[in-house]
C-alpha positions, 0 to 999 in steps of 0.5 A, spaced: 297 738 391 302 732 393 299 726 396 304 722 394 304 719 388 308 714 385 309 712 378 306 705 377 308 702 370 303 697 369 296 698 365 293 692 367 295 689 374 290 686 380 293 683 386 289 678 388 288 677 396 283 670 395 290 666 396 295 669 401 301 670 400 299 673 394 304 676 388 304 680 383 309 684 378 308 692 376 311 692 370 310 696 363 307 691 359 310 689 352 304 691 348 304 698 350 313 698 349 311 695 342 310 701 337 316 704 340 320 699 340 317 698 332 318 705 329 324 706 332 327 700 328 325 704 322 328 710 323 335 706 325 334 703 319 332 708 314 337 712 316 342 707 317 339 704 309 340 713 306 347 713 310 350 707 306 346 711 299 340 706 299 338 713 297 345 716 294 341 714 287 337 720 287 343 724 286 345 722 279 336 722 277 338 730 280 343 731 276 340 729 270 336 734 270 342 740 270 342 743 263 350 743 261 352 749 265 348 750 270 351 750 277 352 743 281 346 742 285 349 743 294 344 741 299 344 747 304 346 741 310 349 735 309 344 729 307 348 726 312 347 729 318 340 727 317 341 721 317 345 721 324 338 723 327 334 718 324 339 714 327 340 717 334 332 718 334 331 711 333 336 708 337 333 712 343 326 710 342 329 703 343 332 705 349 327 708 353 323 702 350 327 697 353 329 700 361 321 701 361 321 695 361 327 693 365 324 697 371 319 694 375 317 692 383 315 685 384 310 685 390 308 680 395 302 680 401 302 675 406 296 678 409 301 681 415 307 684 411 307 688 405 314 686 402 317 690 396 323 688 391 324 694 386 329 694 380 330 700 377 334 702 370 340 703 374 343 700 381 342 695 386 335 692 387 331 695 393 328 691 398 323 694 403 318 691 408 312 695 411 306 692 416 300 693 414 298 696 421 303 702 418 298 703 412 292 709 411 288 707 407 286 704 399 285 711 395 283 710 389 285 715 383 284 717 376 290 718 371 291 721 364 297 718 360 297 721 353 297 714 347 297 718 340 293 723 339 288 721 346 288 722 351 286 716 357 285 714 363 289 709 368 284 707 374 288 705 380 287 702 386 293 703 391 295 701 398 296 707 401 302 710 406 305 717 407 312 714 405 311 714 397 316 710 396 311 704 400 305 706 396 304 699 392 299 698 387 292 694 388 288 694 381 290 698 375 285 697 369 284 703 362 277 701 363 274 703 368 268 697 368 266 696 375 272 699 379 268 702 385 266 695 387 273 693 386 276 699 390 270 697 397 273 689 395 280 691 397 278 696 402 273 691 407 278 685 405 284 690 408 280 693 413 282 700 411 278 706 409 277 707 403 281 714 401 281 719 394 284 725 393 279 731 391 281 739 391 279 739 398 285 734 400 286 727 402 279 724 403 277 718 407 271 715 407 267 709 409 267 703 406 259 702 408 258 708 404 261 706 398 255 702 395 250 708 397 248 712 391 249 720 392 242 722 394 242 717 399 249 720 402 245 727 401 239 723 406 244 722 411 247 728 411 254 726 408 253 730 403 251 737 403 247 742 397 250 748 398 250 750 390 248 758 388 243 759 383 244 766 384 251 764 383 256 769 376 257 762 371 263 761 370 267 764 364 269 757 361 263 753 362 257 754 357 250 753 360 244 752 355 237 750 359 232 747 354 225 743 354 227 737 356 234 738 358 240 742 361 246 743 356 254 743 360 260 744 356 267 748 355 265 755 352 272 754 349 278 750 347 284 749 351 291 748 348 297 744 353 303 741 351 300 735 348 297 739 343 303 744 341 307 737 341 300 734 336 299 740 332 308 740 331 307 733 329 301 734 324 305 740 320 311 736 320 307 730 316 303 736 312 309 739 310 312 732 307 305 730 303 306 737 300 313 736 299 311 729 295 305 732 292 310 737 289 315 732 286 312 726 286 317 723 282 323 723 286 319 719 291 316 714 285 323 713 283 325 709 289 317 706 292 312 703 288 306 707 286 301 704 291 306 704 297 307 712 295 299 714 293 297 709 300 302 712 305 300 719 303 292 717 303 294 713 309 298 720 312 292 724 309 287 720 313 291 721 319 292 728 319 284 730 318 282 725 324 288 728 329 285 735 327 277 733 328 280 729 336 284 736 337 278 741 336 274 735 340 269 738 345 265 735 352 258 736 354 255 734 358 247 733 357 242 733 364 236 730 362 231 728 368 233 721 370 241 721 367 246 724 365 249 723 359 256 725 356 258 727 349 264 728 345 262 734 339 267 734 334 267 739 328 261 736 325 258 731 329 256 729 336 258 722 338 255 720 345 261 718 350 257 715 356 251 715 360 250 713 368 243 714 371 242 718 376 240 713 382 246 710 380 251 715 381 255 715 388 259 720 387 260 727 384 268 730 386 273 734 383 279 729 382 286 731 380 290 728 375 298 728 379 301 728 372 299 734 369 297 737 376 290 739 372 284 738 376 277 735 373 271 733 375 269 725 376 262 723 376 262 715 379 257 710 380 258 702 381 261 699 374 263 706 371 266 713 371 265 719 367 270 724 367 268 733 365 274 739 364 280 736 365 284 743 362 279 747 366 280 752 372 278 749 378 274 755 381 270 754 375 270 745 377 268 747 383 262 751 381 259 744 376 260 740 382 256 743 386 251 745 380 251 737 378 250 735 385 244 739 386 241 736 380 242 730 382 240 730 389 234 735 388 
């Protein structure tokens, strides 16, 4: 579904509305552009260094292992060639780093107007101006982004139109500390009501009933108890009922595009430790024995702690007055979160506009918990309904 959905590029934003007009600038900040921008001064270097034979050496130690007679050694492709790419690559990551960086809108509010001055990468600067009047509402959404191996979270809490191109941002934080408590602030001082896009559509809901906790909803009427239990359990969720506690997780793990990117990337770099740990001379030859038996004991502890995030399971534990959220690896368990039960106001199934992938978000005042992001949503929809009535009961 597609409620407009404007990509900000800022990780960290809040326009404050306590002095008007008030300002603010969405653009990627320099500590998220940093590593790329890093690694990719590495790559151009090291191939730049191997194309003007920093490495040529290697082939006079090779030859010097030839018996007299033996064939001359020829590469099957040209040392060249790879040189090349580790140069484009590196020169690219550059790139895209620095256009991130140029891209940005500048934002400004006078309490009646909403003004929007927005530079892209190429072309001329655009400027739109919109009425306050012409806006729904303050939606507030939740979206994954990829960072490494993990997968996070970005809150957002934007002034929204049915023009995406007017859409500004409010509040964006990778933490989701307090942010219902922002999302009803923007909304009471805009006057506006507070919306969130759920699998049932654009939903619009009062800012006085944001504070009020789900069961309190549920005694007004807001919210209804409509779950089954005679209902077929879904084939992707596993439910266990214990003593003191019922048990909900993904029965199994679901691969998408960031995993085949992952486990590409962890092949690539076992292959290489194996191809060190099988001539270990050719490398010792040009680094220091600590910087070779560091970086691929470094590599080494890289590649296990990827796999263990990579086959990383949720569960969500509900015990009589809380509702906890664990990460199960491999070989252990780690508790992620936990919210009180008279805390939550809010059980929906939320969609991440990124990967069109839908989850269910599990919101009080000060912190959100997130369940199923990969998934079916018949099968989100059902745990919503069961976590409503546990919490409601």
């Amino acid at each position: 579904m597609d409620y407009g959905t404007p990509e900000h590029f800022s990780y960290k934003l809040e326009l404050r509305l306590d002095k008007l007009p008030a300002r603010v600038s969405d653009r990627t900040n320099w500590s998220f552009l940093l590593p790329g921008i890093v690694f990719g001064i590495l790559l151009f270097l090291l191939g730049g260094y191997e194309l003007f034979n920093g490495f040529r050496d290697l082939e006079s130690g090779l030859n010097e292992l030839a018996v007299s007679g033996a064939a001359e050694y020829k590469p099957l492709v040209s040392p060249v060639f790879f040189d090349v790419v580790f140069m484009v690559v590196g020169l690219g990551m550059i790139a895209a780093s620095i256009a991130s960086y140029i891209r940005y809108k500048k934002i400004i509010f006078d309490g009646k107007t909403v003004f929007i001055g927005w530079r892209k990468v190429s072309g001329k600067k655009v400027i739109i101006r919109e009425n306050i009047k012409n806006y729904t509402g303050v939606r507030f959404r939740i979206e994954f982004y990829q960072l490494g191996f993990l997968s996070k979270n970005r809150y957002i809490i934007e002034l929204y139109h049915k023009d995406s191109q007017k859409i500004i941002p409010l509040y964006i934080s990778t933490s989701p500390k307090n942010i219902r408590k922002i999302w009803e602030y923007y909304a009471r001082q805009l006057g506006l009501p507070a919306l969130v896009n759920t699998d049932e559509g654009l939903i619009s809901r009062e800012v006085k009933n944001l504070d009020k906790s789900l069961k309190e909803m549920a005694e007004l009427g807001y919210v209804i108890d409509n779950f089954d239990a005679h209902e077929k359990l879904p084939s992707t969720v596993a439910y266990v009922r214990k003593k003191d506690k019922i048990v909900l997780k993904a029965r199994k793990i679901v691969w998408d595009a960031y995993n085949i990117i992952a486990w590409a990337a962890i092949i690539s770099a076992g292959a290489l430790i194996i191809l060190a740990a099988l001539n270990p001379q050719i490398f010792l030859s040009n680094l220091a024995p600590a910087v070779f038996y560091g970086g691929c004991g470094g590599m080494l502890l890289i590649i296990v702690c990827a796999v263990f995030v990579l086959f990383r399971k949720e569960k969500l534990v509900l015990k009589k007055h809380k509702i906890v959220n664990t990460h199960k690896y491999m070989l252990f368990s780690t508790k992620h979160d936990e919210m009180p039960k008279q805390e939550i106001e809010a059980i929906d199934v939320t969609e991440n506009p990124q990967t069109g992938r839908y989850f269910v978000s599990i919101i009080s005042d000060s912190k959100t918990i997130e369940f199923g992001a990969k998934l079916p949503i018949e099968d989100l929809r059902w745990v919503k309904r069961f976590l409503i009535h546990e919490v409601i009961k």
